[in-house]
N, C-alpha and C positions, 0 to 999 in steps of 0.2 A: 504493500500500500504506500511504501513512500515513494516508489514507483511512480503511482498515479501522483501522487500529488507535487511533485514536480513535474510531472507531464503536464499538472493544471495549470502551474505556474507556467511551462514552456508557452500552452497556447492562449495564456493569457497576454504575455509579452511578444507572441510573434502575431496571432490573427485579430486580436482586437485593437492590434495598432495599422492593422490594415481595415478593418470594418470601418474606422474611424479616418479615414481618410478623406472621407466627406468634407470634414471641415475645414480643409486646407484647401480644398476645391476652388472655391471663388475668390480666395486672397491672391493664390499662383496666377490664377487666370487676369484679376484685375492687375495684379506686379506689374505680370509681362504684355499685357494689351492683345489677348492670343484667341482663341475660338474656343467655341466648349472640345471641339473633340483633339482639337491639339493636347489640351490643357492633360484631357481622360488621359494621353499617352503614358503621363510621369503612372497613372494607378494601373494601368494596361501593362506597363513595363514589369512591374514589380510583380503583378501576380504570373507572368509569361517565364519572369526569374525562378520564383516560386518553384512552380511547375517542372521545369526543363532541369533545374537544378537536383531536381529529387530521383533520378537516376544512380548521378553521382554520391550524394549522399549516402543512396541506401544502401553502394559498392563501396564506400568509404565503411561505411557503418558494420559491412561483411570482413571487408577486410583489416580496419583497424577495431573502432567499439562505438557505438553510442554517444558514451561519455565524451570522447573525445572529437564527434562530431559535432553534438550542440553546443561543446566551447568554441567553438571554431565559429560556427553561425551566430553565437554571441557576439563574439569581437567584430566581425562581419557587420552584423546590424548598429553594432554602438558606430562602427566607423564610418558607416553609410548614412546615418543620421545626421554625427555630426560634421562631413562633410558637406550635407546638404544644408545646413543653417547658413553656411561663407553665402549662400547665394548667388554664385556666379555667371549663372545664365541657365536657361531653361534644360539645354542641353546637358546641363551642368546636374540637375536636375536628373534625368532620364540615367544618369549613371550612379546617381548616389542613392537617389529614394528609392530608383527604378530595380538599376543592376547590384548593387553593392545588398540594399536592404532586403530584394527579393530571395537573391541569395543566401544570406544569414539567416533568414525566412525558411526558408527549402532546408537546409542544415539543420537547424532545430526541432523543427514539426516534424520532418517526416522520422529522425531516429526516434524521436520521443513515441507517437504512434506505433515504432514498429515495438518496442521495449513494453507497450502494454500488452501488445497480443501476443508475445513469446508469454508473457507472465501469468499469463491467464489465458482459460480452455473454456469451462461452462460456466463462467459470468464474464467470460470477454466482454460482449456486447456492454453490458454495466456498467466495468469498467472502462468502459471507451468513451462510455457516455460520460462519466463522471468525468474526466481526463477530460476531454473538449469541453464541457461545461467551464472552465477556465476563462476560455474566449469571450461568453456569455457574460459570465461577471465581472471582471475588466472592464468587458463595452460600456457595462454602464457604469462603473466608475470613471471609465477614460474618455467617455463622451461629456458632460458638463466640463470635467478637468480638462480638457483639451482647448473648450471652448474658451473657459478662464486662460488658461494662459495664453493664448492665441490672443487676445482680449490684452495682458499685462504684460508680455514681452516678447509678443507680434508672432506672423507663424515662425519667421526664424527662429527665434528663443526655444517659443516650443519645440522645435527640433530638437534643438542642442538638448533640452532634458530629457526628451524622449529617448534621445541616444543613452543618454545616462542610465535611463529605468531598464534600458533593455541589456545593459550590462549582467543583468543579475542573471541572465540566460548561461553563463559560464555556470554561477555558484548551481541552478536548476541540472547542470551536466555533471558537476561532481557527486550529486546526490544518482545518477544514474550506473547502479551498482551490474556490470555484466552478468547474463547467466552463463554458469558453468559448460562446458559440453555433453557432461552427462548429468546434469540437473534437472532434475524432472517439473513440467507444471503442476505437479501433482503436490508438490510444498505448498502452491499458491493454494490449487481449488481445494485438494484434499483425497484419501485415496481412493476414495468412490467414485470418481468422476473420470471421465473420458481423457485421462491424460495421455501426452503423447510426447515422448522426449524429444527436449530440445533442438531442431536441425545447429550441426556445427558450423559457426560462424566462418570460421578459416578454410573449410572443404566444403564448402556448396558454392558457393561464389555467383556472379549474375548471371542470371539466365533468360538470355533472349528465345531461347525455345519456347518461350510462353506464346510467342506471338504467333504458332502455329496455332492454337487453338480458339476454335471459332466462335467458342460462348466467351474468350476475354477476347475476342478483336469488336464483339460486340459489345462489349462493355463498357471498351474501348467510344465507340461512337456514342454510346450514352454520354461520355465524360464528356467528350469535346460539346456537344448538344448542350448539356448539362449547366457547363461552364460558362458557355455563351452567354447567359439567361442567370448564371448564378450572383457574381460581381456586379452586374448593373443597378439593382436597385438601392444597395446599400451608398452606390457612387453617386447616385442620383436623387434622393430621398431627400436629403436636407437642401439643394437648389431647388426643388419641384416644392418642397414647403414654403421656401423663401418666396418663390416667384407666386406663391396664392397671401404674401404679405400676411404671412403668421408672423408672431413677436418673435426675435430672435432667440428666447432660452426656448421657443417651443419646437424648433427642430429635436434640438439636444433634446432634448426632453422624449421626444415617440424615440429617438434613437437607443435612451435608454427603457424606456418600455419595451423597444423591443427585443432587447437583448434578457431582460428577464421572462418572455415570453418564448424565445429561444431557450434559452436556462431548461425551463419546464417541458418545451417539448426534448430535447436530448436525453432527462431524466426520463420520462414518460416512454421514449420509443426506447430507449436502452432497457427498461423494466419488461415492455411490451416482447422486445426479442428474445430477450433470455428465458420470459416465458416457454418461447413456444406456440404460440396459438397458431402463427401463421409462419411462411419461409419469409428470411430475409426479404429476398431479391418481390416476392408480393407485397410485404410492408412497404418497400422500396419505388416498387409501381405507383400504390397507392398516394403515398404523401407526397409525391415527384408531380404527380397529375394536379393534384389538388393546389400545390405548392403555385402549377404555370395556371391556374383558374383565378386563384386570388390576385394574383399580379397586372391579369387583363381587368381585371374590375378595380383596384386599388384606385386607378387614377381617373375611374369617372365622374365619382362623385368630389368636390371641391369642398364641400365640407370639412372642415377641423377634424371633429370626432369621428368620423366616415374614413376618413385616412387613416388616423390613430387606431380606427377597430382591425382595418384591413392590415395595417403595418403588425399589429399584434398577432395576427391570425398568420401573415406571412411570417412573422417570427418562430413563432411554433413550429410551423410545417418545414421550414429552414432548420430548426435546431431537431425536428425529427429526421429530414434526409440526413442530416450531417453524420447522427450518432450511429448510421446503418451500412451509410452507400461505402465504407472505407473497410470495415469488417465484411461487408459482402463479398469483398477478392478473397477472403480465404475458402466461401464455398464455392470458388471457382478455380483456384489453384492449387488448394488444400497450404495448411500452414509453414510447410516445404517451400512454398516459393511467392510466401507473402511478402516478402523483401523486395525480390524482384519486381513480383506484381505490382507493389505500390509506387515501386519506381517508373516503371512503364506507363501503370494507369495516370500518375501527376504527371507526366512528358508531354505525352498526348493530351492530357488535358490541359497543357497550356495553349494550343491552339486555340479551344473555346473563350478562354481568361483571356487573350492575346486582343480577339475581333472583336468579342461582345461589348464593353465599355467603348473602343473607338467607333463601334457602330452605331451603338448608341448615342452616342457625342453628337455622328454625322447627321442622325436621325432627327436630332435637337435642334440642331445649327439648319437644316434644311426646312422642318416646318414648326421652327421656332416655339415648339409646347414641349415638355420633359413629360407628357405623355408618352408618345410615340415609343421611348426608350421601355418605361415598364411593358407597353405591348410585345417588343422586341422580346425580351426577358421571359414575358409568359409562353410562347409562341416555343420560344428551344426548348424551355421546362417540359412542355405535354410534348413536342414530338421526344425529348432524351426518353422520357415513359417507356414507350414503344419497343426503343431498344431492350429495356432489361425484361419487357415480357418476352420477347425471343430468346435472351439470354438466360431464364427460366422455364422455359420449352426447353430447350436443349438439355440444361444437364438434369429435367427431369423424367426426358427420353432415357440419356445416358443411364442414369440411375437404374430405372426398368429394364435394359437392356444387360446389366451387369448380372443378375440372377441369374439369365438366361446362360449368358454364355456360359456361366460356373458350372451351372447345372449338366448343360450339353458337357463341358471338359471334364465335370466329374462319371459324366458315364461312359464316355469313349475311355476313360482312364482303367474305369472297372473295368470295361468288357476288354479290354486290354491284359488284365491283370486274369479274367478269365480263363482268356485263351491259351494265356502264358502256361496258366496249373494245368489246364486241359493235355 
C-alpha cells in the first residue's frame, strides 16, 4: 500500500498539473497575440510527449526499475517548468511545457501504473483506482491554487513553483520499492487468490510482438479515437465558461467540482470491476458511450448550472473510463506483457492527444463558439466505443475457442496413448 500511495502522489503531481492547464490558456495566448489553436499546440505538445514517451519509459523501467524512472521524470518536469517561467518565446514554450514536461510526465505515470498492477492481482482494478484518484484530488486543490497565483505572480511565477511542487516526484520514486523476481502477488492479495508470479524484469524485455494481435491493434484504435475527444474538454472548459461571462473564480470553481466528481467515479468503477458483475472491456463500452453523449449536450445549454450539472456528470464518467481503460490491457495481453502493452497503447495514443486539442482550437478559431470543440470531443468518444466492442468479441471468441481445442488435443493424445498399449 505504500505503493499506491505514492503512485497517488505521482499522478497527482504529473496529470492534475496537466488537467489544469486551462488556466494558463488565455494568458499565453493574450502574451503572445496568437490564435486559439496555435496557442492548444504548447497542451497538444505535452500530452503527444506524454504518450510517445511511455514506450521508453516502460523499456527503461524493464531494464533498469521504476524507482529510478520517476526520479528521472521528476527532474524532467521540475526543469521543464522552470525553464518555461524565463519566457522566451512561444516556441520557447513548445519545448519546455511541451517537450521537457511531457516527458517527465511519461516517466512518472507510466512506471508508477505499471508498479500497481505487478503489486496486485484481485483488487488490481481498486487499487488503480485509488492510485489515479491522486489526479482527482490535486485538480481540485491545484485548480483555485493555480488561479491565485496566476493572479499574484502572473503565469510565469506560477511556473516557476509548479516546477518546484513537482520536484517531490523524485522523493514519490524513492518510496517505489522493486518486486523481487521471484516474489509472488500473492504477499499483496493473499494466498487465496489468483496469484501469479512476478514476470522478470531483466528477461522479458519489450515486446513489439504484441502488435500482431488483433484484439490490441484494436484497442489500439480505440486509444487514438479515445484520445482525440479525451484532452479537449478539460482544454477548453474554462475559455467556453469565460466566453458565457461567468465570474472569474467560477471557472475554477466547476473545475474543481469536477475533479471531485471524477474522484467518485474512479472509486465507484474500480469497486464496480473488482466486483465482477460485468467484463472490463463492457464497463468500458458502457461509460466510453455515455462519456461522448454528455459532451455533445454539455455545450447546448448556456446556463451556469446546466454546464456545472453536465461538467459533473462528465467528470464521473471520465474518472470511471480512467480507473478501467488502463487495467483492460492486461485482459488482453495477460500480465506478461502489461509493460509492453502500456507502452504501445500510450504511443499510439499520442496520435489522438496530438490532433484532438489543435482541432479543436481550429474548430474554434473557424466558427468562433468553443462549442464546436466539445462536439469534436463527443463524436471520437462514441465512435472509440465501437472499437472495444470488437475488441470484446474477439477474445470472447478466443476464450470459447480454447476449451475446444484442449479438449480435441486431449483426445487425439488419449487415443494416441491407446494405440501405443494396443
Amino acid at each position: 500500500w505504500v505503493v499506491v500511495t505514492a503512485a497517488f502522489f505521482v499522478m497527482g503531481l504529473t496529470g492534475a498539473v496537466l488537467k489544469n492547464y486551462g488556466h494558463f490558456f488565455l494568458d499565453i495566448q493574450s502574451h503572445f497575440g496568437v490564435l486559439t489553436s496555435t496557442t492548444s499546440w504548447v497542451t497538444s505538445t505535452t500530452i503527444a510527449l506524454f504518450h510517445i514517451g511511455a514506450p521508453a519509459a516502460s523499456a527503461l523501467s524493464l531494464r533498469l526499475s521504476q524507482r529510478v524512472v520517476i526520479m528521472v521524470g521528476g527532474l524532467l518536469c521540475t526543469t521543464g517548468m522552470m525553464l518555461a517561467s524565463l519566457d522566451l518565446s512561444l516556441p520557447w514554450l513548445f519545448l519546455t511545457m511541451g517537450v521537457l514536461e511531457g516527458t517527465g510526465i511519461s516517466f512518472s505515470w507510466v512506471p508508477a501504473m505499471s508498479m500497481v498492477s505487478h503489486y496486485f492481482t484481485k483488487w488490481r482494478s481498486i487499487a488503480y483506482a485509488l492510485a489515479s484518484s491522486g489526479e482527482c484530488v490535486f485538480a481540485m486543490i491545484f485548480s483555485p491554487l493555480f488561479k491565485w497565483l496566476i493572479e499574484i505572480h502572473s503565469w510565469r511565477g506560477a511556473l516557476l513553483i509548479i516546477g518546484g511542487l513537482q520536484l517531490n516526484l523524485c522523493v514519490c520514486g524513492v518510496l517505489m520499492r522493486p518486486l523481487e523476481t521471484n516474489q509472488r502477488t500473492s504477499q499483496i492479495d493473499g494466498p487465496e487468490d489468483d496469484a501469479a508470479e512476478t514476470p522478470s524484469k531483466r528477461k522479458i524485455g519489450f515486446q513489439c510482438s504484441l502488435m500482431r494481435k488483433p484484439e490490441f491493434l484494436l484497442y489500439i484504435l480505440f486509444a487514438i479515437f479515445a484520445a482525440a475527444g479525451f484532452f479537449v474538454p478539460t482544454l477548453f472548459l474554462v475559455p467556453f465558461a469565460n466566453s458565457l461571462g461567468m465570474d472569474k473564480y467560477w471557472p475554477a470553481f466547476i473545475l474543481s467540482s469536477l475533479a471531485v466528481a471524477d474522484l467518485a467515479g474512479r472509486l465507484f468503477c474500480g469497486w464496480l470491476a473488482s466486483m465482477r458483475l460485468l467484463r472490463n472491456l463492457q464497463l468500458l463500452t458502457i461509460v466510453t458511450s455515455l462519456l461522448g453523449v454528455v459532451l455533445l449536450l454539455l455545450p447546448v445549454s448556456h446556463n451556469h448550472w446546466a454546464i456545472m450539472g453536465f461538467s459533473l456528470l462528465y467528470g464521473f464518467l471520465f474518472g470511471c473510463m480512467v480507473a478501467i481503460h488502463v487495467t483492460s490491457i492486461v485482459d488482453i495481453v495477460s500480465l506478461e506483457g502489461f509493460d509492453s502493452g502500456l507502452g504501445l497503447f500510450m504511443l499510439f495514443r499520442s496520435i489522438g492527444g496530438f490532433v484532438g486539442p489543435p482541432a479543436g482550437g481550429w474548430l474554434v478559431d473557424q466558427t468562433k463558439d468553443y462549442s464546436s470543440a466539445f462536439y469534436l470531443s463527443g463524436f471520437c468518444l462514441i465512435s472509440s466505443a465501437v472499437f472495444v466492442v470488437l475488441v470484446d468479441r474477439l477474445i470472447q471468441r478466443k476464450n470459447s475457442e480454447e476449451p475446444e481445442v484442449h479438449q480435441t488435443i486431449n483426445q487425439q493424445t488419449g487415443k494416441a496413448l491407446r494405440d501405443a498399449a494396443a
